[in-house]
MIGUDO-50254 format. One record per atom (N, C-alpha, C, O): residue number from 1; residue in one letter; atom name; x, y, z. Coordinates in steps of 0.2 Angstrom, whole numbers, plus 2048, in hexadecimal, padded with zeros to 3 digits. Layout:
N
+-----+----+----+------+-------+-----+
|   i | aa | at | east | north |  up |
+-----+----+----+------+-------+-----+
| NUM |  A | CA |    X |     Y |   Z |
...
+-----+----+----+------+-------+-----+
***
This chain:
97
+-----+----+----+------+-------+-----+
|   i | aa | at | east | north |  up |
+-----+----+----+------+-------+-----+
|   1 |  X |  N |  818 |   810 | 7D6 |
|   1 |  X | CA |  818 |   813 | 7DC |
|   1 |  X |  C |  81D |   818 | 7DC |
|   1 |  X |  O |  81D |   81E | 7DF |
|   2 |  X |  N |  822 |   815 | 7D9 |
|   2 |  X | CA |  827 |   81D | 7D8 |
|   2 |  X |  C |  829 |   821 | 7D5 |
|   2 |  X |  O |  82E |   824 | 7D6 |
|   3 |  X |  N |  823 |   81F | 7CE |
|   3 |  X | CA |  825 |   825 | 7CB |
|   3 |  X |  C |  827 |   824 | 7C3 |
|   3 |  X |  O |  827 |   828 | 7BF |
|   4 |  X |  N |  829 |   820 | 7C3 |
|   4 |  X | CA |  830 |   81D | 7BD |
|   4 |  X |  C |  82A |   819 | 7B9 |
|   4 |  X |  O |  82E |   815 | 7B6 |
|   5 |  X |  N |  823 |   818 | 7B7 |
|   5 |  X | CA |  820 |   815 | 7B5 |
|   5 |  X |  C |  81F |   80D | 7B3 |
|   5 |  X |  O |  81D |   80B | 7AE |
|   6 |  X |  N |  823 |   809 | 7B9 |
|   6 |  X | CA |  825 |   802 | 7B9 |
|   6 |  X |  C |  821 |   802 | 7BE |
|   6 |  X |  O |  821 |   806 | 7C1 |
|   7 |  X |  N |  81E |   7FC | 7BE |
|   7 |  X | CA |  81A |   7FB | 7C4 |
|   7 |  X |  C |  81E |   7F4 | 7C8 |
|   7 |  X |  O |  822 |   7EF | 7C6 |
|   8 |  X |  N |  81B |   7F7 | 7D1 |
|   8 |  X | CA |  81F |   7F6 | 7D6 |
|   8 |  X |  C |  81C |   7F1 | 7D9 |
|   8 |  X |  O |  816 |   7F0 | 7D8 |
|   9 |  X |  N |  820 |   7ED | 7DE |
|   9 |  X | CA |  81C |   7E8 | 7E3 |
|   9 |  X |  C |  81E |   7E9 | 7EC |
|   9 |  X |  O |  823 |   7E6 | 7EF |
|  10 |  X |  N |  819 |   7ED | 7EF |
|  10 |  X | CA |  818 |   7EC | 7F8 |
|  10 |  X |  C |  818 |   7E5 | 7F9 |
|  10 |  X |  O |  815 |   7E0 | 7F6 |
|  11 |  X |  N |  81C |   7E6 | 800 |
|  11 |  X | CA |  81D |   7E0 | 802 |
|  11 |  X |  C |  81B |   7E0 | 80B |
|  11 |  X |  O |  820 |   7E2 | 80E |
|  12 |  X |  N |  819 |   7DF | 80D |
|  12 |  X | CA |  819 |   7DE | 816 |
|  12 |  X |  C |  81B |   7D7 | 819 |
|  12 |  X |  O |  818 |   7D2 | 818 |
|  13 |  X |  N |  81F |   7D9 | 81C |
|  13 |  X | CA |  822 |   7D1 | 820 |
|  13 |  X |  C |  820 |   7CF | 827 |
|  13 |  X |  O |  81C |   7D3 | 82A |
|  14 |  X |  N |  821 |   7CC | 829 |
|  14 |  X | CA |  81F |   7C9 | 830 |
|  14 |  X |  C |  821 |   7CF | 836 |
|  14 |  X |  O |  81D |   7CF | 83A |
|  15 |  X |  N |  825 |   7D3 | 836 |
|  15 |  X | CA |  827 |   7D7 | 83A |
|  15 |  X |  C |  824 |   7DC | 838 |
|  15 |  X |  O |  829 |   7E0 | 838 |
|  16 |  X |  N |  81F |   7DE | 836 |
|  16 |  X | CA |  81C |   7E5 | 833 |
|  16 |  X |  C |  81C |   7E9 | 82E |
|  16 |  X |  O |  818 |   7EE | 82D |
|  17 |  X |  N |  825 |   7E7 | 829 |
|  17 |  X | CA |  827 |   7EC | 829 |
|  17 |  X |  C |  824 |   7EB | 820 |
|  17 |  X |  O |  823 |   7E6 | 81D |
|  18 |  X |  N |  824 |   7F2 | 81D |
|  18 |  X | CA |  823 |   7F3 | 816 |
|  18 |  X |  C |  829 |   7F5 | 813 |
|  18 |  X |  O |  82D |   7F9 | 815 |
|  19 |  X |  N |  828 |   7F0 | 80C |
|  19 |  X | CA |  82F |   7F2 | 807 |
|  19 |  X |  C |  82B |   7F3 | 802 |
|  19 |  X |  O |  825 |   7F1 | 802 |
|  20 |  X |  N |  82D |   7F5 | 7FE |
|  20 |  X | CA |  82C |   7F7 | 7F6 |
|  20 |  X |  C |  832 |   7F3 | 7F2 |
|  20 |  X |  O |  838 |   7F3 | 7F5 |
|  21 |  X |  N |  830 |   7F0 | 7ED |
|  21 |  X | CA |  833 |   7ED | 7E9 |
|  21 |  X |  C |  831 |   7F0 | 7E3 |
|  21 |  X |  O |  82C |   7EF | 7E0 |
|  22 |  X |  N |  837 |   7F6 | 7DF |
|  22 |  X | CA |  837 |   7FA | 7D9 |
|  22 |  X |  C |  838 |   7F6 | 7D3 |
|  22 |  X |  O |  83D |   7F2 | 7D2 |
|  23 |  X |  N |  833 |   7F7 | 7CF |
|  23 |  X | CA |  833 |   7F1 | 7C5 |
|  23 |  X |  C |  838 |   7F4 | 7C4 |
|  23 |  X |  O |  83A |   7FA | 7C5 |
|  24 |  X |  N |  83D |   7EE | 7C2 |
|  24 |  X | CA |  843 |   7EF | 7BC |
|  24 |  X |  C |  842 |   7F1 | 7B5 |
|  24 |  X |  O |  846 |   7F2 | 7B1 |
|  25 |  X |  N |  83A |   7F1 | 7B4 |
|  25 |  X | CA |  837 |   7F1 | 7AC |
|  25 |  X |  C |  83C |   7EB | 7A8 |
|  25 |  X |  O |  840 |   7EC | 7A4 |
|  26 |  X |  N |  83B |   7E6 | 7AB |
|  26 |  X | CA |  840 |   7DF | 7A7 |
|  26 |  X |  C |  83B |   7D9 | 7A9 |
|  26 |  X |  O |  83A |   7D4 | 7A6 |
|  27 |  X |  N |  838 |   7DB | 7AE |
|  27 |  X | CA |  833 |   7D5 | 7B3 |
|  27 |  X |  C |  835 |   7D3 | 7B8 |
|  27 |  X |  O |  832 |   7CF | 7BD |
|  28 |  X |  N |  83D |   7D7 | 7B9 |
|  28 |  X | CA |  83F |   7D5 | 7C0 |
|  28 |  X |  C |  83D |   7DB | 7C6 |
|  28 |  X |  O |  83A |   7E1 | 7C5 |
|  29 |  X |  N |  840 |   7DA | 7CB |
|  29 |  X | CA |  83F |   7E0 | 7CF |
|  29 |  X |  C |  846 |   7E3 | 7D2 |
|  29 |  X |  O |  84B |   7E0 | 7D2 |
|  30 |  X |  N |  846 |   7E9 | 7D4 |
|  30 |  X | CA |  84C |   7EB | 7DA |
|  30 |  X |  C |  84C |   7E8 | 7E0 |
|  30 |  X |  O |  848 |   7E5 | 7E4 |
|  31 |  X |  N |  853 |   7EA | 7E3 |
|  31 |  X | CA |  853 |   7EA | 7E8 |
|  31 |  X |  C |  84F |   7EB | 7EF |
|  31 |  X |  O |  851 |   7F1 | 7F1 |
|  32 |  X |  N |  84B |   7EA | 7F2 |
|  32 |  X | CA |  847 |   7EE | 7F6 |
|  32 |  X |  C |  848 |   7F3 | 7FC |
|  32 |  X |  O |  84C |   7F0 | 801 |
|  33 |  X |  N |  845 |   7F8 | 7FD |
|  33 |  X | CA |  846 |   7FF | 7FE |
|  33 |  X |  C |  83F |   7FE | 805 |
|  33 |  X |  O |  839 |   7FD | 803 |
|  34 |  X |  N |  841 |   800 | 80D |
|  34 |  X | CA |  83D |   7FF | 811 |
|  34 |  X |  C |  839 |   805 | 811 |
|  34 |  X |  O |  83C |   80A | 80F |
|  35 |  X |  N |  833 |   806 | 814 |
|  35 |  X | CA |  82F |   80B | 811 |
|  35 |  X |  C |  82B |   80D | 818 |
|  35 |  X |  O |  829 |   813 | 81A |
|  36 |  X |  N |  82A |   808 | 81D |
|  36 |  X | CA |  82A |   809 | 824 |
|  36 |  X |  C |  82A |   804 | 82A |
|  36 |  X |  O |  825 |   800 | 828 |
|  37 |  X |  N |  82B |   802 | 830 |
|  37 |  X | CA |  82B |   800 | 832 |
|  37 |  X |  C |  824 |   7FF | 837 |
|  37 |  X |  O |  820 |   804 | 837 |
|  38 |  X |  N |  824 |   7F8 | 83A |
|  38 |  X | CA |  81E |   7F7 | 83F |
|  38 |  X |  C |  818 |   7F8 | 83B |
|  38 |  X |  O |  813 |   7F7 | 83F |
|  39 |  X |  N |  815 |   7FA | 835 |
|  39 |  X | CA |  810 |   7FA | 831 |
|  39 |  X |  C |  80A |   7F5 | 830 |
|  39 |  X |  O |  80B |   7EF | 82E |
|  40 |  X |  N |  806 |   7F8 | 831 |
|  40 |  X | CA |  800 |   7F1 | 830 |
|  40 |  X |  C |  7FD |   7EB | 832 |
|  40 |  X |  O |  7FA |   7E6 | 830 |
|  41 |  X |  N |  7FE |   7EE | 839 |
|  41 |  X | CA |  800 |   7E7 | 83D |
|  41 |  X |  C |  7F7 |   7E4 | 840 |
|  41 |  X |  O |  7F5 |   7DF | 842 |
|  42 |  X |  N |  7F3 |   7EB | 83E |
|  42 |  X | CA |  7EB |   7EB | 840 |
|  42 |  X |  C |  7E8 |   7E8 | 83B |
|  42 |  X |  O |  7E2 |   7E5 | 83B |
|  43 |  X |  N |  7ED |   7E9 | 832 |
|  43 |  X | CA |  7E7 |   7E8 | 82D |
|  43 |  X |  C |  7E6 |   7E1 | 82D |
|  43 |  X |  O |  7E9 |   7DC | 82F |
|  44 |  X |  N |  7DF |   7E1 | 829 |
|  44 |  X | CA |  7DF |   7DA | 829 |
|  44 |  X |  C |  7DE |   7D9 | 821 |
|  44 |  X |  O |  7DD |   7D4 | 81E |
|  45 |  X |  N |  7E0 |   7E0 | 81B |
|  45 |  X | CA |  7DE |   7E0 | 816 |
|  45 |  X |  C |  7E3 |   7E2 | 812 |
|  45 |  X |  O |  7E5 |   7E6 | 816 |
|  46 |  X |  N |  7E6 |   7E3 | 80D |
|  46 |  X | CA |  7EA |   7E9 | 80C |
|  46 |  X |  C |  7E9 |   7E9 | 803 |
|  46 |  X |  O |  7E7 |   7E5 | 800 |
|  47 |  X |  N |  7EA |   7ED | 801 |
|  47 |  X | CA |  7E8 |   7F0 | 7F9 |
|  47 |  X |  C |  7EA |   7F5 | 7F4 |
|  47 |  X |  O |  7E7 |   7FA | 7F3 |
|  48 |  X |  N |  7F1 |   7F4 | 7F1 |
|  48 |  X | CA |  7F2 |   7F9 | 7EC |
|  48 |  X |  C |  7EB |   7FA | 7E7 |
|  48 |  X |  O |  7EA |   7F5 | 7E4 |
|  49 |  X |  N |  7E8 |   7FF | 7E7 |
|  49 |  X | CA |  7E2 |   803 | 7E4 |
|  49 |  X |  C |  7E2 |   806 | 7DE |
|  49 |  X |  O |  7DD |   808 | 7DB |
|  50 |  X |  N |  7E7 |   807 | 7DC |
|  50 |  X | CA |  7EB |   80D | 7D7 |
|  50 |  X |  C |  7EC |   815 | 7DA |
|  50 |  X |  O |  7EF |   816 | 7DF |
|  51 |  X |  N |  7E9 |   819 | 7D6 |
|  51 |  X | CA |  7E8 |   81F | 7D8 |
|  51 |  X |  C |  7DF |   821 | 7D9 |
|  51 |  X |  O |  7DB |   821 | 7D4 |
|  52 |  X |  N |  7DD |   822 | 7E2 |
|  52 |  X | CA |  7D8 |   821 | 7E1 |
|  52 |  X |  C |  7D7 |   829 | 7E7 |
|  52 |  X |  O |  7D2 |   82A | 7EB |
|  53 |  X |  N |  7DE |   82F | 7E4 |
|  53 |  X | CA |  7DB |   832 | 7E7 |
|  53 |  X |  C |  7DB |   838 | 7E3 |
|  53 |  X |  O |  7DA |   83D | 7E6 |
|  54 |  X |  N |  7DE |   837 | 7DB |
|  54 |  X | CA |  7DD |   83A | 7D4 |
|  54 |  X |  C |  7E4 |   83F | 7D3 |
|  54 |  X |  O |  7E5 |   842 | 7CE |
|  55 |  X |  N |  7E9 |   83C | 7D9 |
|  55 |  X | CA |  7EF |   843 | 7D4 |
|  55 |  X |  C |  7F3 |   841 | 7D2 |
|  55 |  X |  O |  7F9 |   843 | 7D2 |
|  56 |  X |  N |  7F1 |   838 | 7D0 |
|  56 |  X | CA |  7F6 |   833 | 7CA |
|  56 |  X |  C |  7FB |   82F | 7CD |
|  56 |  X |  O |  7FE |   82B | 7C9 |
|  57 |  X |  N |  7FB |   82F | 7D5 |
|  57 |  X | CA |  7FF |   82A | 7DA |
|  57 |  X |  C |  7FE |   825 | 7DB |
|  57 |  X |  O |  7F8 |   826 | 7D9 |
|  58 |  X |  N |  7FE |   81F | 7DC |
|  58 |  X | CA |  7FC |   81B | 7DE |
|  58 |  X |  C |  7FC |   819 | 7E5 |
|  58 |  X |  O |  800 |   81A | 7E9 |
|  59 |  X |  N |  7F5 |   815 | 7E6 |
|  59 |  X | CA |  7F3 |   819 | 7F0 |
|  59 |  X |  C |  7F3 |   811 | 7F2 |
|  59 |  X |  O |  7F3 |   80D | 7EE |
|  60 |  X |  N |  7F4 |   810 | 7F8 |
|  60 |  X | CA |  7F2 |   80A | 7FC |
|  60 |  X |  C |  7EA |   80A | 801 |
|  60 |  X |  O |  7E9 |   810 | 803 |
|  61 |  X |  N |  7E6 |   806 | 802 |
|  61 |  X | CA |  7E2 |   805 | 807 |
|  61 |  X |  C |  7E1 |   7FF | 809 |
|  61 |  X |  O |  7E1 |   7FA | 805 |
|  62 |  X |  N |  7E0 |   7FF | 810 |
|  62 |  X | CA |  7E3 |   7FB | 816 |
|  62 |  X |  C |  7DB |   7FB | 81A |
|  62 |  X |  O |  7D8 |   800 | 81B |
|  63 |  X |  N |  7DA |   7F3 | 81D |
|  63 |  X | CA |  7D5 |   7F2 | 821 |
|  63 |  X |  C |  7D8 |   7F1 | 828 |
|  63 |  X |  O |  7DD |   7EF | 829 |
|  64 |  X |  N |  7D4 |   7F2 | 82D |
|  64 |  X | CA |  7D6 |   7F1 | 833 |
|  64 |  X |  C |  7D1 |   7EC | 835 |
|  64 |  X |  O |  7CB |   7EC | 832 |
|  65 |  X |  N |  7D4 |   7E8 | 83C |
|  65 |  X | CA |  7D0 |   7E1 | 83E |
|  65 |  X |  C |  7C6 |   7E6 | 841 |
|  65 |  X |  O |  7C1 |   7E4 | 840 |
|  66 |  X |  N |  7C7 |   7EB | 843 |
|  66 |  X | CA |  7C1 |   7EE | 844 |
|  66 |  X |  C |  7BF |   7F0 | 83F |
|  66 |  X |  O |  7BA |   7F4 | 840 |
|  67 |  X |  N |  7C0 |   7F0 | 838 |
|  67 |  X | CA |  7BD |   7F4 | 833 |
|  67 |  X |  C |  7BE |   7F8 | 830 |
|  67 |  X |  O |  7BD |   7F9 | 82A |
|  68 |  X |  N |  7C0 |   7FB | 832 |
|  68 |  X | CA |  7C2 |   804 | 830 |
|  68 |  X |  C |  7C6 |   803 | 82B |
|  68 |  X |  O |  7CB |   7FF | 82B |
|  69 |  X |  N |  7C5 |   808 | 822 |
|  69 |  X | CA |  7C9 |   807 | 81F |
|  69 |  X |  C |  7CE |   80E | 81D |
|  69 |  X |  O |  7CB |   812 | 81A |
|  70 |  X |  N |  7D2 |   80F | 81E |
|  70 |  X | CA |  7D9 |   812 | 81C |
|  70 |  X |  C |  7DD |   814 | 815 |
|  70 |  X |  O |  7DF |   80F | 812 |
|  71 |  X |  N |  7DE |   819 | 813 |
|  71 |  X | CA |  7E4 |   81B | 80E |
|  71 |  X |  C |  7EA |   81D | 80E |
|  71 |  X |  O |  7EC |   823 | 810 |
|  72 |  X |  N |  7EF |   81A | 80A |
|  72 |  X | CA |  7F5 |   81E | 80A |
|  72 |  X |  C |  7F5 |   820 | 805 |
|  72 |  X |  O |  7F2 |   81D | 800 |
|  73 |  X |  N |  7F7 |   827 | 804 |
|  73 |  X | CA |  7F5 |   82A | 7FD |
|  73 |  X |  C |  7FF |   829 | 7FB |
|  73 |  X |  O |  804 |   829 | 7FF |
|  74 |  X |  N |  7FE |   826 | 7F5 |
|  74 |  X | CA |  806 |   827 | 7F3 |
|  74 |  X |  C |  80A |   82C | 7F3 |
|  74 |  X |  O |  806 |   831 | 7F1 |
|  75 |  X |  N |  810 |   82D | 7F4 |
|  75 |  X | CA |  812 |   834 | 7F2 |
|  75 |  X |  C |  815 |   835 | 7EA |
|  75 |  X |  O |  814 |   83A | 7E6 |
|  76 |  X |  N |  818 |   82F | 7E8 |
|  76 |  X | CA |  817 |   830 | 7DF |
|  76 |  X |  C |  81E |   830 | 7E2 |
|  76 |  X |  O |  821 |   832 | 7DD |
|  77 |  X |  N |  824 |   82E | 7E7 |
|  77 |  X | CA |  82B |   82D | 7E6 |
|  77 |  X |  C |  82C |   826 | 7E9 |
|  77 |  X |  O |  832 |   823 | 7EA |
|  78 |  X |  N |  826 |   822 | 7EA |
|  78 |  X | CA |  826 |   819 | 7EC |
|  78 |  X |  C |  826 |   819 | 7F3 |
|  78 |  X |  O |  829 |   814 | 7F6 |
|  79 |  X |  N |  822 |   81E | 7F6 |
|  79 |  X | CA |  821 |   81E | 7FD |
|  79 |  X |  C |  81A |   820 | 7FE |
|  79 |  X |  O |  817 |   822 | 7F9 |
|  80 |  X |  N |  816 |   821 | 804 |
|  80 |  X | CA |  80F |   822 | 804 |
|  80 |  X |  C |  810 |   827 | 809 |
|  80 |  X |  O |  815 |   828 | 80C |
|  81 |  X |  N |  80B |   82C | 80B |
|  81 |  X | CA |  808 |   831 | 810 |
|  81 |  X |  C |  805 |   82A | 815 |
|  81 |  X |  O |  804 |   824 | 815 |
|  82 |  X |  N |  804 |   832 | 81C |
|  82 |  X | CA |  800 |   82B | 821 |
|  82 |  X |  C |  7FB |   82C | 81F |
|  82 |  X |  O |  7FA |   82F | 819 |
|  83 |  X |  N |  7F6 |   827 | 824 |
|  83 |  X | CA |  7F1 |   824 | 821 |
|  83 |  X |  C |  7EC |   829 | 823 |
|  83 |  X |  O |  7EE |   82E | 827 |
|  84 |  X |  N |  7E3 |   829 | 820 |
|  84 |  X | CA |  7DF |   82B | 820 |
|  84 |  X |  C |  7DB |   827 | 821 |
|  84 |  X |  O |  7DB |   822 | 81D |
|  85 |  X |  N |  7D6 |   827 | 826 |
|  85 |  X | CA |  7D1 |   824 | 827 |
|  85 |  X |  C |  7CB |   827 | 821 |
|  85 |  X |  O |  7C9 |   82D | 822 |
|  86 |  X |  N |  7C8 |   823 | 81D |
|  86 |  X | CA |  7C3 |   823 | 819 |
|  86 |  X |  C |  7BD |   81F | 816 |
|  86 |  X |  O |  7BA |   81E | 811 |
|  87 |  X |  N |  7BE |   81B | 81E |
|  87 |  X | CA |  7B6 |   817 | 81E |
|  87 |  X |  C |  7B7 |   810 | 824 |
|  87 |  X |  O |  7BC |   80D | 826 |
|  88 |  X |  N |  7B0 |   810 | 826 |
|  88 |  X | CA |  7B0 |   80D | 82B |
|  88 |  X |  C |  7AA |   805 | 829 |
|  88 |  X |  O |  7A7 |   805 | 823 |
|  89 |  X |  N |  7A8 |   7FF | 82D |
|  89 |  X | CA |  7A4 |   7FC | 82C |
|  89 |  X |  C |  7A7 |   7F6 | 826 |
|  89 |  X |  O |  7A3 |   7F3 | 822 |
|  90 |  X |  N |  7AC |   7F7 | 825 |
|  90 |  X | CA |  7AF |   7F1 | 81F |
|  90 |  X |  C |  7B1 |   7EE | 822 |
|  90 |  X |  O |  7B7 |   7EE | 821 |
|  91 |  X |  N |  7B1 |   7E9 | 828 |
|  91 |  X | CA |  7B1 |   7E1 | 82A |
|  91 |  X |  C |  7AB |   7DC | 829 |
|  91 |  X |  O |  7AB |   7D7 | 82D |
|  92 |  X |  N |  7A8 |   7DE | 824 |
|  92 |  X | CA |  7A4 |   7D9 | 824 |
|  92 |  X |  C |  7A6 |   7D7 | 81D |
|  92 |  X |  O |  7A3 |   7D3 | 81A |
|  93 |  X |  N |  7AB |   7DA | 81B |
|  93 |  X | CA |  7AA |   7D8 | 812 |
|  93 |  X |  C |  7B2 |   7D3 | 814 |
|  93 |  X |  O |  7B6 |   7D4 | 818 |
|  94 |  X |  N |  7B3 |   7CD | 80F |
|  94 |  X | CA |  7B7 |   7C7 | 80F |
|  94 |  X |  C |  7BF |   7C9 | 80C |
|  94 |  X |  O |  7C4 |   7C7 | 80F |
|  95 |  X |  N |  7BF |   7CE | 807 |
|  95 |  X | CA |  7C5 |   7D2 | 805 |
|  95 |  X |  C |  7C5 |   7D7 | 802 |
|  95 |  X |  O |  7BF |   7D8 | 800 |
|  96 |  X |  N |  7C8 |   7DB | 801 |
|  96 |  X | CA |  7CA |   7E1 | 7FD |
|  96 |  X |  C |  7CD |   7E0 | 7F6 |
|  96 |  X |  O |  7D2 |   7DC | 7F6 |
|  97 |  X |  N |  7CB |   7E3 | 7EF |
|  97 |  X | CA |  7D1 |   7E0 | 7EC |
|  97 |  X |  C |  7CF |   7E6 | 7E6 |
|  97 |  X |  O |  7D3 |   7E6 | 7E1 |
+-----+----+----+------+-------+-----+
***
C-alpha cells in the first residue's frame, strides 16, 4: 500500500477508526500509522482487491448494509482517495473476498 513493495495489513477498530500496519519485509509489521477516523461504520464488507483500477495501487472496496458498493482508490503512499460509488445491488451476496 505504500509503495516500498512489502505488503501491508488494514486494520479497523471498534471506534471506526483505520490503521495501516506497514511489512517490515522480516514477517513482522510496523508501528501503525492512522489513516482516518470515523470510517466504515455502514460497511458490512470491506476488501483489499489489489489494484482494480490499473495504475499499480493497491485499492480498497467496501459494502454498505443497503448494498451499495464503493472504492478507495489507493494513492501508492499507504493511504486511499474518497470513496467512489461503483455498483449497487450487492446485498444479496454472503461476502466479498
Amino acid at each position: 500500500m505504500n509503495g516500498d513493495g512489502i505488503g501491508d495489513v488494514l486494520a479497523r477498530d471498534r471506534t471506526g477508526t483505520l490503521w495501516r500496519y506497514a511489512g517490515a519485509g522480516n514477517g513482522s509489521l510496523k508501528a501503525r500509522v492512522k489513516l482516518f477516523s470515523d470510517w466504515g461504520g455502514s460497511y458490512d464488507a470491506i476488501v483489499g482487491v489489489g489494484d482494480i483500477t490499473g495504475d499499480g495501487r493497491s485499492d480498497l472496496i467496501e459494502r454498505d448494509k443497503a448494498g451499495n458498493l464503493y472504492r478507495n482508490a489507493g494513492d501508492g503512499k499507504g493511504s486511499f482517495a474518497a470513496r467512489v460509488k461503483i455498483g449497487t445491488g450487492w446485498q444479496g451476496y454472503k461476502g466479498l473476498f
